[in-house]
N, C-alpha and C positions, 0 to 999 in steps of 0.2 A: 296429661301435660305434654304440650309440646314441644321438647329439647334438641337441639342439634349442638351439640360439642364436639368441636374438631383439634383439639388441643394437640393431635399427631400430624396435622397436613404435611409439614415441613419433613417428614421424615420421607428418603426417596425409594424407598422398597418397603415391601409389605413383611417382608421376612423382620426386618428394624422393629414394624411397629411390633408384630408379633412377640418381640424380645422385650423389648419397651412394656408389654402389654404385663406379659408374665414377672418383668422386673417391680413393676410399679406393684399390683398384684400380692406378690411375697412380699415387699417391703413393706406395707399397710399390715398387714397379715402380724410380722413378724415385732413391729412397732405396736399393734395394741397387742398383742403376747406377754412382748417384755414389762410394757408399763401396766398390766393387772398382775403379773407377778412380782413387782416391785411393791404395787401397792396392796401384795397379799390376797388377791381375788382367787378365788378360786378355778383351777384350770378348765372345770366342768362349765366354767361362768365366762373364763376369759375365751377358749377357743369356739363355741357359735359368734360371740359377737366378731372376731378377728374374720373367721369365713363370710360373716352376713356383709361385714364390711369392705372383703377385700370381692365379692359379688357383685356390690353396689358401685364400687370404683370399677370393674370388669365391666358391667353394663354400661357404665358412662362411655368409657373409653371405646368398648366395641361395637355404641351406634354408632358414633362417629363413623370410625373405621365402615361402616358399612351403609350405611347414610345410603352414597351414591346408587347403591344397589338397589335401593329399596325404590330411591325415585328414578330411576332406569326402568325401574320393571312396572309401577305407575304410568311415564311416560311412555312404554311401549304396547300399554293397553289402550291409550289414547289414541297413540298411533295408529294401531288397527283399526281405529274407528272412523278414520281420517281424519284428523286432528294432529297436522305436521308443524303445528307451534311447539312442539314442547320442548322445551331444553332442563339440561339438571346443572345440578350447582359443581363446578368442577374447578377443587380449591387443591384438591389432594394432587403430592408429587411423588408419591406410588403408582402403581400397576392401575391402581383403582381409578386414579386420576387419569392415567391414561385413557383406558377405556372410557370412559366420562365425556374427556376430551372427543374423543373419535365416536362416540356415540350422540355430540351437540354435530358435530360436522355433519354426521350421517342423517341427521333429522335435518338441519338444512338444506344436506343435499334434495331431500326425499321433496320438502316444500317447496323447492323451486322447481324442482319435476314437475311437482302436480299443478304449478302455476304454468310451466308451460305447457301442461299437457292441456287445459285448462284453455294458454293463449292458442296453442294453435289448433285447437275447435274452431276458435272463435274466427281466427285468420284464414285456415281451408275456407270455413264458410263462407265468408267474407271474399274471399279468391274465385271462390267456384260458383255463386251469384253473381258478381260482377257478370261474366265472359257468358252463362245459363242465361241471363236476361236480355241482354243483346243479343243472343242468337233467339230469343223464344222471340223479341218483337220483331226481328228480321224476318222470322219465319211465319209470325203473324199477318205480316203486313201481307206476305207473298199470297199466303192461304185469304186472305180476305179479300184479295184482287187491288189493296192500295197502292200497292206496288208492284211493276215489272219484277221477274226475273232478270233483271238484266246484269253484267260484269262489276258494277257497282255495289250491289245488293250481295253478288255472290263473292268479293273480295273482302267484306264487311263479315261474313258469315265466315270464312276461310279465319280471317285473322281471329276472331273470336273461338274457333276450333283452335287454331295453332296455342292460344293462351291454354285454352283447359291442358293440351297435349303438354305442354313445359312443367303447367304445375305436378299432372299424375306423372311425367319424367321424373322430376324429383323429390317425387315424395317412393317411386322406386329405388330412387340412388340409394336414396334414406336405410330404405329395408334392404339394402345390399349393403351398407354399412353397418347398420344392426348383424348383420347373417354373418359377418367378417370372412367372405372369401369372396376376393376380387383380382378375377386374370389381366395381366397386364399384356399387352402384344407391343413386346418393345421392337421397333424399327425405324433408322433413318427419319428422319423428317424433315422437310424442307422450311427454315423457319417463315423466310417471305412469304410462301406461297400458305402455308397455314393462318400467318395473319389477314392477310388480304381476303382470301376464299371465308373466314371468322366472322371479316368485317362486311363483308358482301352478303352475307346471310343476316348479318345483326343489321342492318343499316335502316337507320328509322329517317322519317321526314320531317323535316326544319332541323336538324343536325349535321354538321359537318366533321367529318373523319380526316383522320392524316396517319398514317401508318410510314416508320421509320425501323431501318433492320441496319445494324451495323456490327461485322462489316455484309456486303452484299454477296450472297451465297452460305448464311450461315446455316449451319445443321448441325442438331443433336439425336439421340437416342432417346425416344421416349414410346409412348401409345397414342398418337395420331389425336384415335378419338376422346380418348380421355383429355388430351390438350386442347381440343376443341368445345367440350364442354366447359372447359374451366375458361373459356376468352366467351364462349357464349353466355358465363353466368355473370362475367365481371363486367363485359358489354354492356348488358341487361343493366346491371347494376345504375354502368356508368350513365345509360340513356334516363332512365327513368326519372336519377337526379338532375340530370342538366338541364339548364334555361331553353325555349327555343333562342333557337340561330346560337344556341355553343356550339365548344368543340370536343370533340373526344380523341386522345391523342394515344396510338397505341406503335410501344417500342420496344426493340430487343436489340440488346447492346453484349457482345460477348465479354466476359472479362473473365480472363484467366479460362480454369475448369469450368465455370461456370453461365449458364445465360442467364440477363437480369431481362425479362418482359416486366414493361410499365403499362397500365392503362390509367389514364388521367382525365380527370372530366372539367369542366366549371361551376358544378354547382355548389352546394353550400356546404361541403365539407362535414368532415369527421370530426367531434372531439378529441382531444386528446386522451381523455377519462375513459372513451369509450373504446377506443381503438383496438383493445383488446377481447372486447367482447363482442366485436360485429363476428368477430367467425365464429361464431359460440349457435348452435341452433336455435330456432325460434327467436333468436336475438337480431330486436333492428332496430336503428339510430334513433335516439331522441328530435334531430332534427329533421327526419323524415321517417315517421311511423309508417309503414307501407311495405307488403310481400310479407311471405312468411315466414322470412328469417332462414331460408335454408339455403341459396343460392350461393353467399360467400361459404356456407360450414361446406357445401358438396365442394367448392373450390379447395378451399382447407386441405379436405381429405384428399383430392385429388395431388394437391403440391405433395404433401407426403409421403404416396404411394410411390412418387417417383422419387423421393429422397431429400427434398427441395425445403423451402421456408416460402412463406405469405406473410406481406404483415400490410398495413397504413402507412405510408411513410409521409415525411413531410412533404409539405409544398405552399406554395407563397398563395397559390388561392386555389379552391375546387379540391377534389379528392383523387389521391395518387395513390395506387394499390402497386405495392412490387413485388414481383414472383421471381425468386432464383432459383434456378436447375441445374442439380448435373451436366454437363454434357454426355455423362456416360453414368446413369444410375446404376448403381451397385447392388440396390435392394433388389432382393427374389420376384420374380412376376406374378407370384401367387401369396400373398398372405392367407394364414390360417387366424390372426385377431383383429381385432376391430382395431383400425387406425385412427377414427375418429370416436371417442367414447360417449356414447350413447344412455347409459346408466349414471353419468357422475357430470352433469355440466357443475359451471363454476358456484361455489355456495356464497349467498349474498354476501354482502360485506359486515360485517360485525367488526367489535370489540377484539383486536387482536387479542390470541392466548397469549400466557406467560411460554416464553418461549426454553427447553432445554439450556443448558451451560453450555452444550457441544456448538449448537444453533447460534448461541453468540459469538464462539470465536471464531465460528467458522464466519460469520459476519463481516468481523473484525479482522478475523485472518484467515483468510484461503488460503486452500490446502494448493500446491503444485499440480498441475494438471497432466502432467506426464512424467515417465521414467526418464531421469535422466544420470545412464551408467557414467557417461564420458563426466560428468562434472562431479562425480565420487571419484573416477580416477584420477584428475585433475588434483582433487585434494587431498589424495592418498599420495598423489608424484609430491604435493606441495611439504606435504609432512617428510615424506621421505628427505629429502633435500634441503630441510631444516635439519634435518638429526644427524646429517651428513656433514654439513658445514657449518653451522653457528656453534658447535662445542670445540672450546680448544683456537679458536678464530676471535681476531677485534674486528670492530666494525669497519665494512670496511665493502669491496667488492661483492665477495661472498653473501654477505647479508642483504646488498641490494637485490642481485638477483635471489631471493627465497623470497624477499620482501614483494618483489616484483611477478614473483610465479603468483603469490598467493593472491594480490589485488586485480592479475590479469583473469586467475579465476573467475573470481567474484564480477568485477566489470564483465568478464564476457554471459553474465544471466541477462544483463538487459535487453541483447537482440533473441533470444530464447521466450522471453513470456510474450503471452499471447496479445494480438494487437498492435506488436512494437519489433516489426520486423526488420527496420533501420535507425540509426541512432541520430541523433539530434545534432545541433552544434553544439550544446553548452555539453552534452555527452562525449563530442572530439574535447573541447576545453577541457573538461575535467580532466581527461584520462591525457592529456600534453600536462595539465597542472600536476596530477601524480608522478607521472614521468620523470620532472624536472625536483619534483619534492624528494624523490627515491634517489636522486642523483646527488643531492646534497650529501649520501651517506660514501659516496667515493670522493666528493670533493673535498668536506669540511672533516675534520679533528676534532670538534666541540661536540661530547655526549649529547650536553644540552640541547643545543640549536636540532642536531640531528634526528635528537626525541621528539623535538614539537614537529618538528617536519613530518616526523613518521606519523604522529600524532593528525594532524592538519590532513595527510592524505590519505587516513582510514574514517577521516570527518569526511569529507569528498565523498569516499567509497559510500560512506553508510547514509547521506545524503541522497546523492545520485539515487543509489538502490528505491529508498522505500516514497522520492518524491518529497521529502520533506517541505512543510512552507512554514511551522510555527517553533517556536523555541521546545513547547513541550512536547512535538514532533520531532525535532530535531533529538532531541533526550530520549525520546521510544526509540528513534532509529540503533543507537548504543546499546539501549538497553533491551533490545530484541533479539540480538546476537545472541545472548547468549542463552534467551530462554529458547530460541531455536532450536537449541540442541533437543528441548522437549517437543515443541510445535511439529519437527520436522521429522519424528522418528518412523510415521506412518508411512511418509514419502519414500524414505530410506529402507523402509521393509516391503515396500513393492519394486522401488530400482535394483536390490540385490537378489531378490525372488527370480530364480530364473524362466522364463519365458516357456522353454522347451522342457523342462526338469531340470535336473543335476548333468544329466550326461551332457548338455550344452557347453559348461564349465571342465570338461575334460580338455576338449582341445586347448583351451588359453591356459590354462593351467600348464601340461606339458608343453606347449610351445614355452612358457618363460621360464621353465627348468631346466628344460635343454640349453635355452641360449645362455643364461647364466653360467650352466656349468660348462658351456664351451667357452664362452670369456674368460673363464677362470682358467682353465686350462692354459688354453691358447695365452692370455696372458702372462701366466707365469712361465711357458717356456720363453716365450722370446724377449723377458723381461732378464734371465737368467741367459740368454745367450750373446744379448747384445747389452753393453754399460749406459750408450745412450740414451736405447729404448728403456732402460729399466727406471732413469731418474726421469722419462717423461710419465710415465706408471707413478713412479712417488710422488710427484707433483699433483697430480688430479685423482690420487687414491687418497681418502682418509684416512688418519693413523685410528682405528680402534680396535681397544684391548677389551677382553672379558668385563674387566669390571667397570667399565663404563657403559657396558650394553644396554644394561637396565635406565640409568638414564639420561641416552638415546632415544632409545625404545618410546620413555612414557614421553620424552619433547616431541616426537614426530606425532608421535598420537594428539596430544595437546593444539598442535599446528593444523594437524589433519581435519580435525574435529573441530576447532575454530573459523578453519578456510571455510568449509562445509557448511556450517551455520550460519555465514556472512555469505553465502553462495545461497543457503535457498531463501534468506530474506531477498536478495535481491530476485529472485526464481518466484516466489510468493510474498511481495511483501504486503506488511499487514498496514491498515489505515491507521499510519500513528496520527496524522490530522487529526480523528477524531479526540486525539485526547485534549482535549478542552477545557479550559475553567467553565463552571458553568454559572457565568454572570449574566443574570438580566438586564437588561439595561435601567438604569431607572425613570421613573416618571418624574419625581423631585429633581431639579437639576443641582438643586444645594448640596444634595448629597452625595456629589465629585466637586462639586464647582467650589464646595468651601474649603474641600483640600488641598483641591489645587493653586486657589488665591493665594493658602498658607505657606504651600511651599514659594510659589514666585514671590510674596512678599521676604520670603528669608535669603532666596537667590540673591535680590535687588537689594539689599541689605549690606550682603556679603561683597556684592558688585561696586558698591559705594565704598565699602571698605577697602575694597583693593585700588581701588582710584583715590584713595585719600594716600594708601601708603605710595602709590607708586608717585605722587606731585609733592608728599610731603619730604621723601630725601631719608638719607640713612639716621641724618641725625634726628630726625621727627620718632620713627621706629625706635631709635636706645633711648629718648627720653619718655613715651609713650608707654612702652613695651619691655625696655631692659635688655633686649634682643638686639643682637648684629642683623646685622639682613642677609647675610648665610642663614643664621641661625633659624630665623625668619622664616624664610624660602619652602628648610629642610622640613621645618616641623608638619606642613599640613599636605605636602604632596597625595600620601596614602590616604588622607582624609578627603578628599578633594575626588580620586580615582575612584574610591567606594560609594559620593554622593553622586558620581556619573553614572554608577553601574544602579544605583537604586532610584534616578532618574527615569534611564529606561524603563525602570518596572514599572514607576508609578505610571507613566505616559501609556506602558500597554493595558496597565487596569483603568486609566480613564475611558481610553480609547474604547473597550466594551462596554463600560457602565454605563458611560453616556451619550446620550442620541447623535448620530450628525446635525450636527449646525453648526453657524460660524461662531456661536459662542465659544463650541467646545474648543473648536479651527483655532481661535484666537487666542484662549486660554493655555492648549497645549503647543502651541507654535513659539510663545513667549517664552516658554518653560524650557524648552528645546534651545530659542537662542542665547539663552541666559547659561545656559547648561555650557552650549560650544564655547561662550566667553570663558567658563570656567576652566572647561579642558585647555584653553589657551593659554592660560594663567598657569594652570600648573604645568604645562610643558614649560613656560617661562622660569616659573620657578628650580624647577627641574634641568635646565642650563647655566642657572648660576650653581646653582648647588654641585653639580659635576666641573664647573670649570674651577672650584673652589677645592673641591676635595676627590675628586676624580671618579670615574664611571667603573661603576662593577656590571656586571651579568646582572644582577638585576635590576640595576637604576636601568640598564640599555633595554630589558624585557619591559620591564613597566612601565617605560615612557613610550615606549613603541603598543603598547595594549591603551597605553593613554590613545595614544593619537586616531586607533583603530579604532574608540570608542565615537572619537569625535567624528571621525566619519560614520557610523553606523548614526548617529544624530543625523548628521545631513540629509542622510537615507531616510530617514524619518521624516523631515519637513518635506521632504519630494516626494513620501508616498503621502500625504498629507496633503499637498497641492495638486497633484496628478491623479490622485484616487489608487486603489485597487492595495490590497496587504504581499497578496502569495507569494510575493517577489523580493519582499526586504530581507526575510530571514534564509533563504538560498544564497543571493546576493551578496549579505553579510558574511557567512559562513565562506564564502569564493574567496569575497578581500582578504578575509583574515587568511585564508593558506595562501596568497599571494602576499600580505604583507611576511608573512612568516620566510616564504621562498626568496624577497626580497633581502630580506633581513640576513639568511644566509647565504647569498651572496656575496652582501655587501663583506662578508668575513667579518662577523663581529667581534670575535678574539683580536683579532689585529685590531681592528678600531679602535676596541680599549686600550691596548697597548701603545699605539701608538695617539691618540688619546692624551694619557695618565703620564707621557715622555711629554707632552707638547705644552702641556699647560702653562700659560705665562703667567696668571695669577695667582699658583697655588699656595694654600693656605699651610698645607701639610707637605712632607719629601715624597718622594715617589715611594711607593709601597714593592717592593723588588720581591719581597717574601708571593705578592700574588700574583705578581708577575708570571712567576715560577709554577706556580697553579694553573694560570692556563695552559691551555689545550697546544698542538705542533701551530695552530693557526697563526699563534702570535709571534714565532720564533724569524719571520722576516724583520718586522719591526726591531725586537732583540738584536740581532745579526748587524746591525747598523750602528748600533752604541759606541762612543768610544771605548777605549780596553777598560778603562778604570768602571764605569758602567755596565759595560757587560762581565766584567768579573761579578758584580754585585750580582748580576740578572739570572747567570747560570750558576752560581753557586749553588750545588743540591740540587742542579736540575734535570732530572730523568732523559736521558738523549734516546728519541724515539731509533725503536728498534723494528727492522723491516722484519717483514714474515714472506710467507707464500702468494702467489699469489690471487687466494682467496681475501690474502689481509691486505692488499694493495687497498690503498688512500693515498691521493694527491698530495695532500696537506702532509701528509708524515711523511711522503716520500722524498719531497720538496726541503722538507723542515732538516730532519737529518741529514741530506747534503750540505744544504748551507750551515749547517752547526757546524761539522764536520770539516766546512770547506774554511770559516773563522776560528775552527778550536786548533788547526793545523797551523795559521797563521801567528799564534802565539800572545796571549791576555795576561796582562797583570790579575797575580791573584793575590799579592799580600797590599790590599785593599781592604780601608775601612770604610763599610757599607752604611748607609744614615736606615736609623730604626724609627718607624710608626710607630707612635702613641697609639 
């Protein structure tokens, strides 16, 4: 019987299944045990059948388990025979599995060997007949008296010698490649004159050449000869493909460290699919089958000897090969391995394996590609300097600069990773929008406003960093912080790893002992000698005692450790794009298009209905309704901001479901301007209702996230009419910390207050009690009251008290004087104050 049961693949070490084996095993064992001695069988009767059974469970599970082995050692008897199809079933994510794995790759390998070993029989042959038969009729004709000797005959014979002579050249390179020791004679080289003298040797008839070197007199370090084989094989290359009457265009451009040599031809070009397989041996283009595939691999090997890259690059028509070099190779002039691999070319294409856990994240999120000490110190100053001034401090100075150390960290990874050696403009914007967000924490007195600010300019930061373009991109960037701390511990254990050993870390270490404890010194004598010196000491020294050490300690850590893991997202960040719903689009178009009708049929609905009430008049509403038109207004504001925000959703999930067309265009552009109407309506509503009963903190936040919204709509129909997505949710995310920055300027504490003072129709008395709640913002507006008024206003009101200054804030600084400068001048206080219902 033929069984394969693999009921353990999923387990990822053999040691597991091993446990699993023996578990499973005993348990069988011990389960028909119990149930013959329950039902009084006798033990001589129950234990062979418990053994025979827990054997038969053993064998199932341990073919499995070894399954692979068995068709591994099958397949490699095949193998020997020549027979390099064979692959084995490789399901296991064990050890077993492994090997499995690398045992289909290695038979791969082996079948494309023997197919090229196979091709280029066929192609020597092929190569060395061609050039043997022209020279056997040339020498024919001469021997038969058909033909003179003459220059014609003996030019024709010459060039047919020089062919065989290229190919046994490089079929020696080959076996100098194979043998892996290859001297290099690195000297000076002249680049003009190696091109021109390249192209004077290569120069074929009905072909025209043009040869460019900039700047003029350029020279590197390389091997002459070896440079010269590698323009003679890309020459070759490029002649053989070109049209008569093309061109062949060969250039060397220095840039930087580096020379880029171009050779460019006109003919019929590379694929893109293939482009990486022309340097591969024995490998040559689908659209020109011809040579035997070894001219670009000797090139190859040659670029790398010297340190360099080869690749295909683009170009608008013909093929463009570019070689970049050193100008000064670093590599040794003699290798002892093989630089181009000769035993392992590339294994067809198959069935991707299931790839590792590690393999995906590393996918998903790359790792940092270098040590970078200064930006763990960076975030060890950032912790420090939190723990130094935020405890015992209101917001205020102090907190903007910690606020501002930790985001200049972070912002400063993006000229650090690689490829991004200058910053953009929308990267100055950002970092002016941070700037001025951070600044809101000296200006304003309102926790709140301050919070979202803070809030808005670590959306920026974590933005900026990882690229974001999609909503659930935008939510990875957040939510990658803080798994960072895990992502990033690798990085973190090679940046602290010293380089030299431990003794490296002696010097820095006693350098900031020393200097410490000469600060310390030195500062307390002359802090003790002189009175003025001593209060500029208490000024800019922290007061802390013993028992606040501890936490100190864990906030600096906390800061440290959070800077750090917002520093190497931005240092590595991971593809939150990728995270995606994963919506097909559909083929049914009803199957969005009937939702959508649904919702714009209820919009339009709604839309009629707010044009009835607003022509029918207050008194249509109380006889209709029962309701005032305050009452009216207030009731569906929140209802109305939540159908906005579930708007957008539906418009993002049509947008992938269904196909472009102007159906969709038409369906969802309706939806959007029906949506704006609505945002407009409830901002409307949302101005009578405040001029009626006055503006709090949050009527002011949510009509201002109202409005935000409605603009992210507009943004919607423009990217809808303009095409292209990447740009709306960056975009969005910019408005909103500018609305937010706007917002705190504008001093929204005062606006309420003065505000909730101005209303000429209100419904209700001024509320004094939350007056008193706000923040120092509003105490200008306050300060202006008549006395009978402002008796009510500060009655119980905390008079902002100055601190140090780490606690400097404009707003409290400002506020307190003029309190101070009106409580001097003298207010009625036996005042009776009107009370809110």
């Amino acid at each position: 019987m033929n069984y394969d049961l693999r009921p353990l693949d999923r387990a990822r070490s053999i040691k597991t299944k091993l446990g699993l084996l023996v578990a499973v095993t005993i348990t069988v064992a011990s389960v028909l045990a119990v149930v013959g001695t329950r039902l009084g069988v006798s033990p001589w009767a129950t234990v062979p059948v418990a053994v025979v059974a827990a054997l038969v469970v053993t064998q199932l599970l341990a073919r499995g388990m070894t399954s692979p082995l068995r068709e591994m050692t099958v397949a490699a008897q095949r193998m020997a025979q020549g027979d390099y199809s064979q692959r084995v079933r490789a399901t296991s994510g064990d050890e077993v599995g492994e090997l499995a794995r690398a045992f289909n790759r290695m038979s791969a390998t082996l079948e494309l060997v023997d197919r090229h070993r196979r091709d280029l029989v066929a192609n020597v042959s092929h190569e060395l007949r061609t050039p043997i038969s022209a020279l056997q009729a040339v020498l024919e004709n001469l021997v038969d008296g058909v033909s003179e000797p003459g220059p014609e005959e003996l030019r024709s014979a010459l060039a047919q010698t020089e062919r065989l002579g290229r190919l046994v050249g490089d079929l020696l390179d080959l076996s100098r490649v194979e043998e892996g020791v290859t001297p290099l004679q690195v000297a000076k080289v002249d680049v003009a004159e190696l091109l021109e003298e390249a192209v004077a040797q290569a120069r074929t008839d009905g072909l025209r050449y043009s040869v460019v070197v900039s700047p003029p007199g350029l020279r590197l370090s390389a091997d002459a000869d070896r440079l010269h084989q590698l323009l003679a094989n890309l020459l070759d290359n490029a002649a053989r493909h070109s049209p008569r009457d093309g061109e062949i265009r060969v250039a060397a451009v220095a840039e930087g460290d580096r020379v880029r040599l171009d050779v460019a031809d006109d003919g019929p070009g590379i694929a893109p699919a293939e482009r990486g397989l022309v340097f591969e041996r024995f490998t040559t283009s689908a659209a020109h089958n011809s040579g035997t595939g070894l001219g670009l691999a000797i090139s190859r090997w040659v670029v790398q000897l010297h340190g360099g890259t080869i690749a295909v690059a683009d170009s608008e028509h013909g093929c463009r090969i570019e070689v970049l070099l050193p100008v000064d190779p670093t590599r040794p002039t003699t290798t002892k391995e093989p630089v181009m691999s000769t035993l392992t070319p590339p294994a067809p294409s198959q069935p991707p394996l299931p790839a590792p856990a590690r393999d995906t994240l590393t996918a998903f999120w790359p790792d940092a590609d270098r040590r970078r000490p200064g930006l763990v110190g960076a975030a060890a100053a950032s912790g420090i300097l939190a723990a130094l001034v935020l405890p015992d401090h209101r917001i205020g100075l102090g907190a903007a600069l910690v606020l501002a150390a930790i985001c200049a960290t972070v912002l400063a990874t993006r000229t650090r990773r690689a490829g991004r050696g200058t910053w953009s403009w929308t990267d100055t914007a950002d970092v002016a929008v941070v700037v001025l967000l951070l600044v809101t924490l000296v200006l304003r007195d309102a926790a709140w406003i301050t919070a979202l600010c803070l809030l808005a300019a670590l959306a920026l930061v974590a933005v900026g960093s990882t690229r974001a373009s999609s909503v659930l991109g935008t939510v990875g960037s957040a939510v990658a912080v803080p798994l960072a701390g895990l992502r990033g511990l690798p990085w973190l254990g090679r940046t602290l790893r010293p380089r030299g050993g431990t003794q490296s870390w002696i010097p820095a270490v006693r350098a900031g002992l020393l200097s410490a404890v000469l600060l310390l010194v030195f500062g307390s004598l002359f802090a003790s000698a002189d009175a003025l010196f001593a209060t500029w000491v208490d000024a800019i020294t922290p007061d802390i005692t013993w028992n606040d050490l501890p936490a100190r300690t864990v906030l600096a850590l906390f800061v440290a450790g959070g800077t750090l893991a917002a520093a190497y997202v931005g240092l590595a960040p991971p593809a939150v794009d990728r995270l995606q719903p994963r919506l097909r689009p559909s083929r049914r178009p009803f199957e969005w298009l009937a939702p959508i009708a649904a919702v714009n049929a209820v919009f339009a609905a709604f839309l009629v209905a707010q044009a009835t009430a607003l022509f029918g008049g207050h008194d249509y509403l109380q006889r209709t309704t029962g309701l005032t038109y305050a009452d009216y207004v207030h009731e569906g504001f929140g209802q109305l901001t939540v159908a906005t925000v579930l708007t957008l959703t539906v418009v993002a999930w049509a947008s992938h479901k269904a196909e472009p067309s102007r159906r969709r265009d038409v369906a969802l552009g309706a939806l959007c301007l029906m949506t704006i109407v609505v945002v407009v309506s409830a901002l409307h509503r949302m101005s009578l209702y405040v001029e009626a009963y006055g503006f709090t903190r949050l009527r002011l936040l949510v009509s201002v996230f109202e409005g935000w919204l409605g603009l992210v709509l507009v943004m919607v129909l423009v990217a809808g009419v303009v095409g292209g997505r990447r740009w709306l949710v960056p975009v969005a995310v910019r408005t909103g910390a500018l609305g937010l920055l706007g917002l705190a300027l504008v001093n929204p504490d005062l606006y309420i207050a003065e505000h909730n003072l101005s209303r000429t129709q209100a419904t209700t008395p001024v509320d004094y009690a939350y007056l008193r709640s706000l923040s120092a913002d509003a105490l200008p507006a306050i300060v202006r009251l008549p006395d009978a008024e402002f008796a009510c206003a500060v009655r119980g009101l905390q008079v902002p008290v100055r601190g140090d200054w780490l606690d400097f804030n404009l707003a409290r600084e400002r506020g307190a004087d003029q309190l101070a400068e009106r409580t001097a001048s003298g207010a009625g206080s036996a005042v009776v104050c009107p009370t809110t219902p």
